[in-house]
N, C-alpha and C positions, 0 to 999 in steps of 0.2 A: 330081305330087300323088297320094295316096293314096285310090283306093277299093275299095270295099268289093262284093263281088256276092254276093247272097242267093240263092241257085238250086239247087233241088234236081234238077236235068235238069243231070247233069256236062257231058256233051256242050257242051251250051248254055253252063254256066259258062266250060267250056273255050274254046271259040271268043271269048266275049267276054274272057277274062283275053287272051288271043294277039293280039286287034286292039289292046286299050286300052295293051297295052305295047307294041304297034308304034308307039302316038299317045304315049309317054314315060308312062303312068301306070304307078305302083305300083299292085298289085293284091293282094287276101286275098281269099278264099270262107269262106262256109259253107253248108252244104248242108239244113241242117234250123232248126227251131224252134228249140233249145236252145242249139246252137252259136254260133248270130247274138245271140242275147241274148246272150251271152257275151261276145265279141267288141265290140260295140256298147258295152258295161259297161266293158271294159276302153282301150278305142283309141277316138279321132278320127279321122274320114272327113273329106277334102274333099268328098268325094259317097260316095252309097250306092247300089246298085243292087238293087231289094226285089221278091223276088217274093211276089204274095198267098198262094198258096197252096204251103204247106211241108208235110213230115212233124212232124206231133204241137202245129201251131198255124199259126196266122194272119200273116201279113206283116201286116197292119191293127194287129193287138195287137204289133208289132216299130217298127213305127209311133208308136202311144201311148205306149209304152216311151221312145223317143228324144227325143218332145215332154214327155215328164210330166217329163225327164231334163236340160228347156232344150238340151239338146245343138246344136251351131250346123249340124252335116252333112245337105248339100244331101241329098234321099231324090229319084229315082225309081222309080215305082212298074212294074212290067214284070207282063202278067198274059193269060193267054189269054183271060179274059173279055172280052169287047168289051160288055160290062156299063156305062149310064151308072149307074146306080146305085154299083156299084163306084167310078168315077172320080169321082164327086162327093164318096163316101162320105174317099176317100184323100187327095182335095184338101182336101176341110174339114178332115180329123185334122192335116195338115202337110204334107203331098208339095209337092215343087217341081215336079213334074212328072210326067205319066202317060202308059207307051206298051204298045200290043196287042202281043201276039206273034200272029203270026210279024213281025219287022221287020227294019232291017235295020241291022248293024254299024255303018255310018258314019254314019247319023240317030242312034242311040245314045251315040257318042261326041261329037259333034256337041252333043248337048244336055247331057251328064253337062259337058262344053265352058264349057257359054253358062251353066250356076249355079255349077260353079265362081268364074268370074266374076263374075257378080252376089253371092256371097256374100262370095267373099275381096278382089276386086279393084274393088268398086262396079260392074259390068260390064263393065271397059274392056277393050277388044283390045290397049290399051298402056299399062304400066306403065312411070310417070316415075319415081326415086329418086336425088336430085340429077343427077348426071352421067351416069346407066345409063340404059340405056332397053330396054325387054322386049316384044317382038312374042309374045303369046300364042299369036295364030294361026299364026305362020309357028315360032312358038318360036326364036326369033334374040332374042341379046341383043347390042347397041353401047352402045359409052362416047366420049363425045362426036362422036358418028354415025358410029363405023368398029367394024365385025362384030366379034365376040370368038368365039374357036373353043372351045366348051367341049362337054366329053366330057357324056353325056347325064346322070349321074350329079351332075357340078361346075352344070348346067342345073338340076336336081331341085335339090339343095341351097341355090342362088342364090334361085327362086321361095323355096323355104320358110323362108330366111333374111327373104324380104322381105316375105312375109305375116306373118311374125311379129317384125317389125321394136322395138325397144327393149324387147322382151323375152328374158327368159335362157332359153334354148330347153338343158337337158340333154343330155349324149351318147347317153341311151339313147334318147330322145326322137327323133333326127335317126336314130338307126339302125335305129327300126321305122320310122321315114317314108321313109326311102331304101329298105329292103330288106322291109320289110311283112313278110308268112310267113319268108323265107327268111334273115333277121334271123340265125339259129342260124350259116349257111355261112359268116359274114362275119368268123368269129372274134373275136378281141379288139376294143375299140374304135380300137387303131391303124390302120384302112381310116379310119377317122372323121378323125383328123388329118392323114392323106394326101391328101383327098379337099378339106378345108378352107385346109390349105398351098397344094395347088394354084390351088385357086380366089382365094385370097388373091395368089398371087405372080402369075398372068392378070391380076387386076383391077389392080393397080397398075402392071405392066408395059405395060396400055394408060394410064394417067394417073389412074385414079380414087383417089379418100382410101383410108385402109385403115379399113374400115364394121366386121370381124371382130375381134370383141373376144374373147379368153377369159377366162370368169370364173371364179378357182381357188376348185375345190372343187364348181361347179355345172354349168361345160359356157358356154356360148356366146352373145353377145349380136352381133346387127346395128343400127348406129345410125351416126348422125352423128357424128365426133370432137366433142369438145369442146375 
């Protein structure tokens, strides 16, 4: 799943983009005010990681920006202040969640984790769809309860096939979600049909229906055959 880290402290960015892809996320930054609106405008988060205080405005007004915008991406809010004023002020604007700095990387992912969750999967730590079955936590998927070995990649693409279930999810659409910033290195969309083939000839090769459909001319539906 794809998030997003708002943080003008690189260092700090850094460290967190380096753990959240060791826990399989996709990651983007931005570093200021302007660029996060940007970004935010353009793309979908599973989660957002916000810090209050940016060069040339407010993480609070990135905040409103996202609510005034309906947008569905989980926000926590990360902020040196140990300010309640602060935390109340970002929990009433929309935050799913509010943490001090200094803290620490596995509590971080840990909860960027648990709204995931609750926003795309109703909370669960396991996702049922038909015959599949999804251990969040351990990130293992089985098909009629025998492991399936998938590249971290064919894993990324599975979840986001199934949160976005009976609808036509586009090719450019799957290639900023799979590769977020780096989207440019992946060349052509052919890594996209290599990546789907595989995952397609995995899933039936353990027994499940074939869920991947493609739809000519717009890119890619998961559903139940009919």
């Amino acid at each position: 799943m794809k998030v997003l880290i708002i943080e003008d402290e690189k260092e700090l960015s850094k460290s967190i983009c380096q753990y959240l892809a060791g826990e399989q996320f996709v990651t983007e930054t931005a570093h200021d005010f302007h660029s996060a609106l940007e970004k935010i405008s353009l793309y979908d988060y599973a989660c957002i990681i916000l810090d209050i205080t940016l060069p040339n405005g407010s993480g609070l007004d990135i905040l409103k920006e996202i609510k005034a915008n309906n947008k569905a991406d989980g926000v926590i809010i990360i902020s040196a202040k140990n300010s309640l004023d602060d935390k109340i002020t970002g929990l009433k604007t929309g935050a799913d969640d509010y943490l001090t700095k200094p803290f620490h990387l596995s509590e971080l992912s840990a909860r960027v984790a648990a709204i995931i969750r609750r926003k795309s999967f109703d909370g669960k730590n396991t996702i049922v769809f038909d015959e599949l079955e999804i251990n969040l936590n351990e990130k293992q998927t089985l098909i009629n309860g025998i492991t399936l070995d998938l590249t971290k990649k064919e894993y990324e693409l599975l979840l986001y096939f199934i949160s976005n279930k009976n609808k036509v999810i586009t090719k450019s659409a799957i290639a900023e979600h799979l590769w977020g910033d780096n989207m440019d290195l992946a060349g052509s969309y052919d890594f996209i049909y290599t990546h789907i083939k595989n995952l397609r000839k995995k899933l039936l090769q353990h027994g499940s229906l074939d869920y991947i459909k493609s739809v000519y001319g717009m890119g890619y539906k998961f559903s139940l055959p009919k």
